[in-house]
C-alpha positions in Angstrom: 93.1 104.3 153.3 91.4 107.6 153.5 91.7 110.1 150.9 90.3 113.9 151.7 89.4 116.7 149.4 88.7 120.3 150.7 87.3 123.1 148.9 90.7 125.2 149.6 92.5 122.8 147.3 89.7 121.8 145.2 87.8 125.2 143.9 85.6 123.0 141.7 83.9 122.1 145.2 81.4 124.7 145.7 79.1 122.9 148.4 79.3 120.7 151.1 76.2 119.2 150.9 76.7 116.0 149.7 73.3 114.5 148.0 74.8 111.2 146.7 77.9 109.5 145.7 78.3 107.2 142.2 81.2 105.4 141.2 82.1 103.9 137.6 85.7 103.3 136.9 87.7 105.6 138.5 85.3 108.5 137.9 83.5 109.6 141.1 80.1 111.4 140.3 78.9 113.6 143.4 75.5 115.1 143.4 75.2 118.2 145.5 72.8 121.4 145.8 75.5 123.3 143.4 75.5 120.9 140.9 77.1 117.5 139.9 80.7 117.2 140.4 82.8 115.0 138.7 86.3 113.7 139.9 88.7 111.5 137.9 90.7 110.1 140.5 93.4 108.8 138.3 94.7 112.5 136.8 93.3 114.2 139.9 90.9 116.1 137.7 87.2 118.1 138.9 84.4 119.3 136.4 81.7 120.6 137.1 78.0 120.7 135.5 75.4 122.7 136.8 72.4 125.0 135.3 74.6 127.2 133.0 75.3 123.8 131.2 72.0 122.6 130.6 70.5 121.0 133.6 67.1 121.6 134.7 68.4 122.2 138.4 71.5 122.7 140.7 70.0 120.7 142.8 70.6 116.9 142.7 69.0 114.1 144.6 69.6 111.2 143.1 72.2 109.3 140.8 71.1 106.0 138.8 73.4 104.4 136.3 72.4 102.4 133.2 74.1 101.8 130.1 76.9 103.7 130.2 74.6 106.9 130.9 74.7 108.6 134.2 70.8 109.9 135.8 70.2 112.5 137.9 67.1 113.7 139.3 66.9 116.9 140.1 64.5 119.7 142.1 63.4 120.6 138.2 63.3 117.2 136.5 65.7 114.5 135.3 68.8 115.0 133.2 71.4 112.7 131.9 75.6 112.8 131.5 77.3 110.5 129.1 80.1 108.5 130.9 82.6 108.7 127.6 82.1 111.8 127.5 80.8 113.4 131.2 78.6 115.6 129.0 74.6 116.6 129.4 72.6 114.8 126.9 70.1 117.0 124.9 67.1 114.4 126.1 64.0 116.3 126.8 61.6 114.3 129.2 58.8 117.1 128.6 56.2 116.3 131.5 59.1 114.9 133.8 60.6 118.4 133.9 57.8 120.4 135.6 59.2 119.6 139.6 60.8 117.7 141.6 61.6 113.9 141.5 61.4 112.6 145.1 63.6 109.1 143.8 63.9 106.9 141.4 65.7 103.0 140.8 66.1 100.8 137.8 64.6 97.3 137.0 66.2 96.6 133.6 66.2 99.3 131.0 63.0 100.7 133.1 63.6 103.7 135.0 61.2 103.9 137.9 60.7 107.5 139.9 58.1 109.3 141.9 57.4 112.9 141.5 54.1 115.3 142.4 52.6 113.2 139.1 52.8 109.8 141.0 54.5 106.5 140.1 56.7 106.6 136.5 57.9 104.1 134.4 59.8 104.9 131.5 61.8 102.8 129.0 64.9 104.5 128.6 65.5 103.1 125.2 62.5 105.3 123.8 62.4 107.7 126.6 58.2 106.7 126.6 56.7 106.9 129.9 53.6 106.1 131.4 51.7 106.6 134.8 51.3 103.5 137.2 49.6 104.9 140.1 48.9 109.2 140.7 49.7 108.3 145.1 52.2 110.7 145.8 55.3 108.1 146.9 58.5 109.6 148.9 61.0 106.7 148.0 61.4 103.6 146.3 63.8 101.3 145.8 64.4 97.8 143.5 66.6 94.7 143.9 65.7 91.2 142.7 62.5 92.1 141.4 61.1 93.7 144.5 59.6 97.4 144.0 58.6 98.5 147.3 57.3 102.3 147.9 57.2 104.6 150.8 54.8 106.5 152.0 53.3 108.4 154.8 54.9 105.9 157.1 53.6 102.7 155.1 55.7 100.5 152.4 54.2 99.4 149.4 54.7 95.9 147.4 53.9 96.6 143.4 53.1 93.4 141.9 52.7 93.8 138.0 53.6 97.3 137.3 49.2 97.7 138.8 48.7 95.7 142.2 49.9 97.6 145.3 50.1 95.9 148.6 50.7 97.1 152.4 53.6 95.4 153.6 54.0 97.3 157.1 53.5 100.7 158.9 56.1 102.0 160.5 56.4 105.1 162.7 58.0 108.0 161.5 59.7 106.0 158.9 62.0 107.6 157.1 64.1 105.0 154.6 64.3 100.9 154.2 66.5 99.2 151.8 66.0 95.7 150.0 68.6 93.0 150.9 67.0 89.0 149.9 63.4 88.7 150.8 63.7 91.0 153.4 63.9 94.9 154.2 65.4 96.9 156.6 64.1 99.9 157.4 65.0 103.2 160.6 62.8 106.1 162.0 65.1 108.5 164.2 66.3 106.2 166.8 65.2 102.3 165.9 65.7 99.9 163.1 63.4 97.3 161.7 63.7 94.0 160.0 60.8 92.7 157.8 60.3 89.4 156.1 58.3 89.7 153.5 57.5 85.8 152.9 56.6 85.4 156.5 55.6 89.4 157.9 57.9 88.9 160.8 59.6 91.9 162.2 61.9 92.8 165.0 63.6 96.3 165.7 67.2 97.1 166.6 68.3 100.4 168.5 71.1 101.8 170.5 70.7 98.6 173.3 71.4 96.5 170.9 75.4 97.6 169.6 73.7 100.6 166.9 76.5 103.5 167.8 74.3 106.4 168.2 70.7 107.3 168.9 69.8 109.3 165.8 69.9 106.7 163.1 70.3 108.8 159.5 70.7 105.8 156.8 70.4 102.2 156.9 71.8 100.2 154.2 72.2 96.1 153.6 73.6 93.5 151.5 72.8 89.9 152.5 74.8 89.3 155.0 75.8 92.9 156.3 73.8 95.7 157.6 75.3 99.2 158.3 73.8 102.1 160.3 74.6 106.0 159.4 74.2 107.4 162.8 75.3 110.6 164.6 78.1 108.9 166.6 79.3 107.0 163.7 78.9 103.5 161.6 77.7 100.4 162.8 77.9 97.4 161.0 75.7 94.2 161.7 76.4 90.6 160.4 72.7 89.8 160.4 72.9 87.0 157.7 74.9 85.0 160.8 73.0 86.4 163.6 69.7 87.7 163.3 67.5 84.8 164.0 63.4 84.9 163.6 61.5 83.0 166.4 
């Protein structure tokens, strides 16, 4: 069941550009290049936090959750919004507020994210940060322990919050996503499978059942893989039948 919402009904909605999607509850938190939009489904309700409310941008990225705080990174740094209360949190973050922030995941309480300074952690509990590597990352992304970086068409393993290692090169990369010991990962038109126990890779593209031939997102769980592409979504069972030879 598809629900829609259109800006003629919905004045709260002043962009189309949809940057990211979090749910918690029946709260929907949307970040777009306006601000962050916030929809409670149940009483049908929008609000709507941008610049004039405190943040450092009305552009948003990114959304992370963690402890019942909302994070968004933004063209000007990273805010946060209470979930009790959909509020801005008076949190200054000092040097993280002087530019972009490219992306960003959790492992734990520690919020990763790469910006122009390089690779961040910070413990969200004392809002101290420190500076793991000054390389100038595009994405990362964590699950089960994994931290792997992008850039400049290569992905990075970092072992120990020090150690980075080349996992593979990939042309014109453009995102990968962790699902097991593996990662999945598109340029514009093909898809790629890595194993990072074994460095085995195969690609996937439009021969193959993909729906279009402009890929824009691949995302995974362990047993399903879906492709964004410009003639729709493709899902793939590749826990049943993606086989390594």
């Amino acid at each position: 069941l598809w629900s829609k919402y259109y800006q003629t009904r919905y004045p709260k909605i002043f962009s189309k550009d949809i940057n990211d999607i979090y749910r918690v509850d029946d709260i929907l938190y949307i970040a777009t290049d306006y601000g962050l939009l916030i929809y409670q489904i149940k009483l049908n309700k929008w609000v709507t936090l941008d610049a004039s409310d405190g943040l450092p941008d009305n552009v948003i990225s990114k959304i992370e959750y963690y402890d019942d705080m909302i994070y968004l990174a933004t063209m000007s740094g990273l805010a946060t919004v209470s979930i009790k209360t959909n509020n801005l949190i008076d949190t200054y973050f000092h040097s993280l507020n002087k530019g972009e922030i490219f992306d960003m995941s959790f492992l734990d309480e520690y919020l990763y994210l790469v910006n122009k300074m390089g690779l961040i952690k910070m413990n969200t509990k004392t809002n101290d940060y420190s500076i793991l590597s000054e390389k100038r990352f595009e994405k990362i992304d964590i699950k089960d322990e994994y931290i792997v970086l992008l850039k400049n068409d290569n992905l990075y393993l970092l072992e120990d919050d020090s150690n980075l290692e080349l996992l593979v090169n990939y042309q014109r990369l453009e995102d990968f996503d962790i699902c097991n010991n593996y990662l999945w990962a598109h340029n514009n038109t093909k898809a790629l499978i890595y194993d990072i126990s074994s460095n085995y890779r195969l690609e996937y593209d439009v021969s193959d059942g993909i729906s279009g031939d402009r890929i824009n997102r691949v995302e995974c769980d362990d047993q399903w893989v879906w492709f964004s592409t410009n003639h729709g979504i493709s899902f793939y069972n590749w826990e049943k039948y993606h086989y390594e030879k």
